[in-house]
N, C-alpha and C positions, 0 to 999 in steps of 0.2 A: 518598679514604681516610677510612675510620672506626673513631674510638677504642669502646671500649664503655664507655658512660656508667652501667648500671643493670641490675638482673635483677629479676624478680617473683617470686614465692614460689615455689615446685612445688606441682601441682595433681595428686595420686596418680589413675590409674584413668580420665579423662574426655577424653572426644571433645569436650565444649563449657565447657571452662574459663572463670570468671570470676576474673579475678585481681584481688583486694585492694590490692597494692600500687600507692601514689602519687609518681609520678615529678614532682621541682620540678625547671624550669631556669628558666633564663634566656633572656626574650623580646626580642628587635632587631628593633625593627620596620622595621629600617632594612638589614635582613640575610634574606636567601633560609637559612633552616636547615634543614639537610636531615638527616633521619630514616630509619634505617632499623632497620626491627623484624625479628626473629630468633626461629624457634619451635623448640625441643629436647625429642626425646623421653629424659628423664633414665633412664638405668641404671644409674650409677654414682652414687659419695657424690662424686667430682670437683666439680670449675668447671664450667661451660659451655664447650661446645665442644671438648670431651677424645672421645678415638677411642672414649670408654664411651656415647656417647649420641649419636642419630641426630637429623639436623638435618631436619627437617619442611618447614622454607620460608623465607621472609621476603617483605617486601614495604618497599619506599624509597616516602620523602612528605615532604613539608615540612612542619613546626610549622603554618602557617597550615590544614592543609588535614584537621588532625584537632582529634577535640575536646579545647579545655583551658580552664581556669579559670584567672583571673589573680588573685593572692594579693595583697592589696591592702596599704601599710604597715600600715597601725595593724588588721591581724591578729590575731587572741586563738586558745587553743586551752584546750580542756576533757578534763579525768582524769575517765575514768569506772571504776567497780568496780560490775561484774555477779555474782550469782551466783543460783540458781534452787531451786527448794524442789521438790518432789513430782512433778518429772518422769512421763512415762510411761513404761512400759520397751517396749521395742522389739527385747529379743534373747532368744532364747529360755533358753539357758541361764547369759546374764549379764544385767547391769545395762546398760542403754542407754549410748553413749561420746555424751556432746553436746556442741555449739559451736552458737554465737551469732554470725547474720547480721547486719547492719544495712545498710539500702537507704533512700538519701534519695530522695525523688522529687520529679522536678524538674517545672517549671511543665507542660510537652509532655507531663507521662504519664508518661515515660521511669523507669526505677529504676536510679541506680547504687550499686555496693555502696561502703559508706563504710566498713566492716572488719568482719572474721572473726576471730574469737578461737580460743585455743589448742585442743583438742581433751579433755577431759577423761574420764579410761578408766573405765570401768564403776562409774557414780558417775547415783544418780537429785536429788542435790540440788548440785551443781558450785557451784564459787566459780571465776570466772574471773580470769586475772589483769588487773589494770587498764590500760587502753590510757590514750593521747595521741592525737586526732586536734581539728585546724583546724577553727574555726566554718566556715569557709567552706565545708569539705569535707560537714560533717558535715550543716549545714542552710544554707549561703549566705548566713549571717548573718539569719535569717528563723526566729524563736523559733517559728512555729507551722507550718513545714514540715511536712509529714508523712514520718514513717520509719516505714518497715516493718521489723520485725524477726522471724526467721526460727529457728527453733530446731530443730537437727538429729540424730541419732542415726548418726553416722561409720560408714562403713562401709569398711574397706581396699580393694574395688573399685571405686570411687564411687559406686555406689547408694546413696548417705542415705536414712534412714528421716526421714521428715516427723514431727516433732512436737509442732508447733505455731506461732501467730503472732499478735502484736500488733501495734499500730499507737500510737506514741508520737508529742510534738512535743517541742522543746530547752525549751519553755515547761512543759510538765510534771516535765521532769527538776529543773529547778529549785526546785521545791516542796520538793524534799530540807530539811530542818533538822536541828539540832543533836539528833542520835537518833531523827531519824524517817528512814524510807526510805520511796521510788515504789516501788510495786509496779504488775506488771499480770497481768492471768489470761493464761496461754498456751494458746488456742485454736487445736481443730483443726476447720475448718469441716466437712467430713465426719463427722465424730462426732457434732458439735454439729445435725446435721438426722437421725442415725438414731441417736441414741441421746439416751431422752426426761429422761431424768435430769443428762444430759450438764451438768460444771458446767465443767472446765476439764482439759487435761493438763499439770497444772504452772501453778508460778507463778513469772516472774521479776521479781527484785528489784534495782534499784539502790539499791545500800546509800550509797556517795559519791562525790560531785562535786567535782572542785578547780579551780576557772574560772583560769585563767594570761594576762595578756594580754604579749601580746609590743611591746616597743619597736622602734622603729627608729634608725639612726645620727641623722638629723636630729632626733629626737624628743629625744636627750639634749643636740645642739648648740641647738636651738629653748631647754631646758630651763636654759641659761646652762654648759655644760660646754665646757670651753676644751681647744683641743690646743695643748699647748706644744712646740715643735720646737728639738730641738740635733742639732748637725751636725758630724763627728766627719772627718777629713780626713788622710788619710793622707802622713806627710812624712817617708818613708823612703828612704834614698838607692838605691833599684830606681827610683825616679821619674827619675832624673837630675837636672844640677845647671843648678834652672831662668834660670839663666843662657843654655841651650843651648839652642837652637829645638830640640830633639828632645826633651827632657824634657817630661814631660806637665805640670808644675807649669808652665812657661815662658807668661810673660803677652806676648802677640801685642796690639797696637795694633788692629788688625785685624777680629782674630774671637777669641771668648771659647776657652780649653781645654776640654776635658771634665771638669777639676773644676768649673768655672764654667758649665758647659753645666746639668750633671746638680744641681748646687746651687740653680742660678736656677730651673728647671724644676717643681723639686719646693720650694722653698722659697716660692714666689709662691703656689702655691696654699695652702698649709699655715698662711702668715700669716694667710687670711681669718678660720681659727678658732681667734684666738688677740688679745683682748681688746686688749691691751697690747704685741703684737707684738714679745717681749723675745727673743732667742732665747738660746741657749748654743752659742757655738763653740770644740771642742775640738780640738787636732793632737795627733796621734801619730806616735811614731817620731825626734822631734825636741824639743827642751826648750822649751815653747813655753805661758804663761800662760792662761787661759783668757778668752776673752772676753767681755763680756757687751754686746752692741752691739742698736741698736733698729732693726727691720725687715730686710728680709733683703738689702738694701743695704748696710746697714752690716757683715754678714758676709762679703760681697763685698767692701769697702774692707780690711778688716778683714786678708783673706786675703791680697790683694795685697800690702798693705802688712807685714806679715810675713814674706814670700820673701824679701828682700833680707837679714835680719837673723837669719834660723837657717840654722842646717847640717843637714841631712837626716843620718838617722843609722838606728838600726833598733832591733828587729826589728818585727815587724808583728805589736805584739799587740794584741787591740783586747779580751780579756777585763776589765781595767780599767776602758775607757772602756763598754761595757755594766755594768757590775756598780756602776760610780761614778751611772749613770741610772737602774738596778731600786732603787739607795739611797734616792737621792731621789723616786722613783715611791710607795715604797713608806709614803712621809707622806703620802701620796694615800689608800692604802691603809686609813687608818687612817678618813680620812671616811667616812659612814655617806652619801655624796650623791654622784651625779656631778658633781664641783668639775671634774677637770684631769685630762686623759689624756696619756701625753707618746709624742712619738714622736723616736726617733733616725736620724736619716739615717749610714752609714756611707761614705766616699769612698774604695778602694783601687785599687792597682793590681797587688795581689800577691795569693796564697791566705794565710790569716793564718799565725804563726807556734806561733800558742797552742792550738790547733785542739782541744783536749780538758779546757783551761780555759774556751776560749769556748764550749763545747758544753753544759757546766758553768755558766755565767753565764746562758745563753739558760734553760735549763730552770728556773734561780729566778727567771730576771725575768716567768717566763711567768706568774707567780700574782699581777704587777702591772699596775696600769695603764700599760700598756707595750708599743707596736711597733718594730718593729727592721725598717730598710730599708738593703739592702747594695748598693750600686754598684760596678761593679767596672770599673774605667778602665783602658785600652791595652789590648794585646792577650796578655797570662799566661793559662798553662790552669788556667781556674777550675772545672775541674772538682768539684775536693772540695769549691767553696765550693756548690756546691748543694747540698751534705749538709744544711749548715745551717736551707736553704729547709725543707725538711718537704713539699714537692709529691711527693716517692717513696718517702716511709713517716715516718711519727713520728720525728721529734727527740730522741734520747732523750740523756743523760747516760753519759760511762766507766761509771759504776757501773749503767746498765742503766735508769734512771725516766726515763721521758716527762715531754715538756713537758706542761701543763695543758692550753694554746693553742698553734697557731700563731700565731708572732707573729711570723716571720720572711722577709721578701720578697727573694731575690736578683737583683740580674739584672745582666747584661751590658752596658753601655753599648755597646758595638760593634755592637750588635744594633740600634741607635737611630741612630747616626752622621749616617744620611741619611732620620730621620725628625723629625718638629715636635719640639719641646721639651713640646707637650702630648700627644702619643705615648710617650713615655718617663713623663710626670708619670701620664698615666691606669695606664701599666700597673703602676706603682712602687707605686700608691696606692692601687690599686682593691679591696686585701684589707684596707684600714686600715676602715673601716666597720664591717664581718662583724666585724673584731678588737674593734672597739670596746663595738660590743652584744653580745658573748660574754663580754667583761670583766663587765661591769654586769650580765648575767643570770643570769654564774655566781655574782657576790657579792649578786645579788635586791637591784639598787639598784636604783630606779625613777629616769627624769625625773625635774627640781624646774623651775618647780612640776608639781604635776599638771596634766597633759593634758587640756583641751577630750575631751567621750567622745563627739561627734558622731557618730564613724564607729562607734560601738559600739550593738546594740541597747539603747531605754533601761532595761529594766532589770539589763542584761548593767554600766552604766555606775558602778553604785554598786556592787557585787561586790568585795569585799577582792582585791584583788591576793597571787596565792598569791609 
């Protein structure tokens, strides 16, 4: 069985397509992944794979056994802005339509194309729009790669008119300063041996560069950024009265419940980054103070010892106890540093009550530093509660606005039952990272302190961080 992970651009008119775009996954070296690629002759303005467009072929292979590059953490990517002066023209009764090749070429000879710019229509001096693409992509972190750059005149059959090429390295582009641009002559070698005057067809110019380096989760945990963990526990009377060995709250001498399963599981790990290992434990559904106990033991004591002295009661709202964490998140907020990221763990056993308050709460905590982890215990149909996840379209709010982030993890305990405790923790946790460096990239916080720039070329290392 395969899902469809990606598509590549459409390539109008051509028997030998080179496609542009750059497909990221994720590598398991410890996992056979298997791939299979899909070629469509497009007819329609549809999706792929619509009765408008004829299916060509495909061909199945494993990750291991095609070519890819591995995206290393401490990754940077660069904004470039092209745009070209005195073109040649190449149509008889209009102005040339040109686009901008770039081919890095790798140590073996080889040229892969590194991106193709927009097409711009009957125009001899184009401003293209400014792309994003990965040092690694662009020259493999190696300032003096050579890139070949190709400069074209569009044709709607694909015949491109050739018009020109230069040969750049990342170490020239750099030379860029405060009002000055890189230029280079656009050369057409043909021209340039039969014609004696031949000085250039066109000149292209990189007007600016905005060098961006990218963080990663450990880079802000290395950098003294703490995840502070509260944990939110549902004690509504659909649980039963855990007096009753059939109540899911019910403490068994034994073997721990599934609040305590799924608690212990995700709370062990969550304490490692977290200084002071203070947590916040909240219940809901029941009158019940809040806790402030140290390590994730003592929320465990905590919990136990509470059963015996409330009454389970209702309803299951948990917009509150989200909206009381995006409060206090949002003093996070106000620091100019990655201090303290918090993350909420959720314990229910019901779909919540509040369902369009909570919907509500998730979309303003999404502009905090702030993840929201939903567990859902016994066996109720949880269905609506995947709305909440965001894995089948954007989270949005009653009145219509998206979250900023996903910030939302749900999942199923029942699905875990008769899996590890670190099966459940990996899968709960594993989009807490991603969340984390989205936070701090959207608000352009860097690490503190600054990062060692070893993995950086050195003079990529002193570059103002955009």
């Amino acid at each position: 069985f395969y899902s469809r992970f990606d598509r590549t651009e459409v390539i109008k008119s051509n028997l030998h397509p080179v496609f542009a775009k750059v497909f990221t996954l994720d590598y398991y070296f410890e996992e056979v992944q298997k791939l299979r690629f899909e070629v469509y002759d497009i007819h329609g303005t549809h999706s792929i794979g619509t009765r408008d467009d004829d299916f060509l072929g495909g061909v199945e292979c494993t990750l291991g056994q095609v070519h890819a590059e591995e995206i290393s953490g401490n990754n940077g990517y660069v904004e470039l802005f092209f745009c070209a002066k005195k073109l040649d023209d190449k149509d008889l009764f209009s102005k040339s339509d040109p686009f901008l090749e770039i081919y890095r070429i790798n140590d073996d000879g080889t040229e892969q194309l590194v991106h193709r710019t927009e097409v711009i229509k009957n125009n001899l001096n184009p401003v293209w729009e400014p792309f994003k693409v990965s040092l690694i992509s662009l020259c493999s972190c190696d300032e003096d790669r050579k890139l070949k750059c190709l400069v074209w005149d569009y044709d709607s059959r694909g015949k491109h008119d050739f018009i020109g090429e230069f040969y750049a390295t990342f170490r020239e582009m750099q030379k860029i300063g405060s009002g000055s641009k890189v230029t280079w002559d656009c050369m057409n070698p043909k021209y340039k041996l039969r014609k004696k005057n031949y000085k250039n067809s066109g000149v292209v110019i990189l007007s600016e560069l905005k060098l961006h380096r990218v963080y990663s989760f450990l880079d802000y945990i290395m950098g003294g950024c703490q995840i502070h963990f509260t944990v939110a526990i549902d004690f509504t009377a659909s649980n039963g009265d855990p007096r009753n060995s059939c109540s899911l709250h019910y403490i068994n001498p034994y073997q721990p419940n599934e609040y305590l399963k799924a608690l212990i599981a995700v709370g062990e790990i969550c304490q490692d980054y977290d200084s002071d290992k203070r947590f916040s434990a909240l219940g809901f559904g029941a009158r019940i103070p809040p806790n402030y106990e140290v390590k994730i033991q003592g929320v465990v004591e905590a919990y136990q010892n509470c059963l015996p002295k409330i009454q389970l009661y209702g309803p299951t709202n948990v917009s509150p106890i989200i909206s009381r964490i995006a409060k206090l998140s949002a003093g996070e907020a106000t620091v100019k540093e990655a201090s303290r990221y918090h993350i909420l763990l959720i314990l229910t056993d019901g779909v919540v009550t509040d369902m369009a308050d909570t919907r509500e709460a998730i979309v303003r905590a999404s502009y905090q530093p702030l993840s929201i982890i939903i567990v859902g215990v016994g066996n109720a149909d949880f269905t609506d509660m995947q709305i909440l996840d965001g894995d089948d379209g954007v989270l949005r709010s009653p009145k219509g606005e998206p979250v900023l982030r996903d910030i939302v993890q749900f999942v199923p305990f029942r699905d875990f039952k008769t899996a590890s405790p670190a099966a459940l923790a990996k899968c709960v946790l594993a989009e807490v990272p991603k969340q984390v460096v989205e936070y701090y990239s959207h608000k352009a916080i860097c690490p503190m302190p600054p990062l060692p720039s070893c993995d950086f070329p050195a003079s990529l290392a002193n570059t103002p961080t955009e």
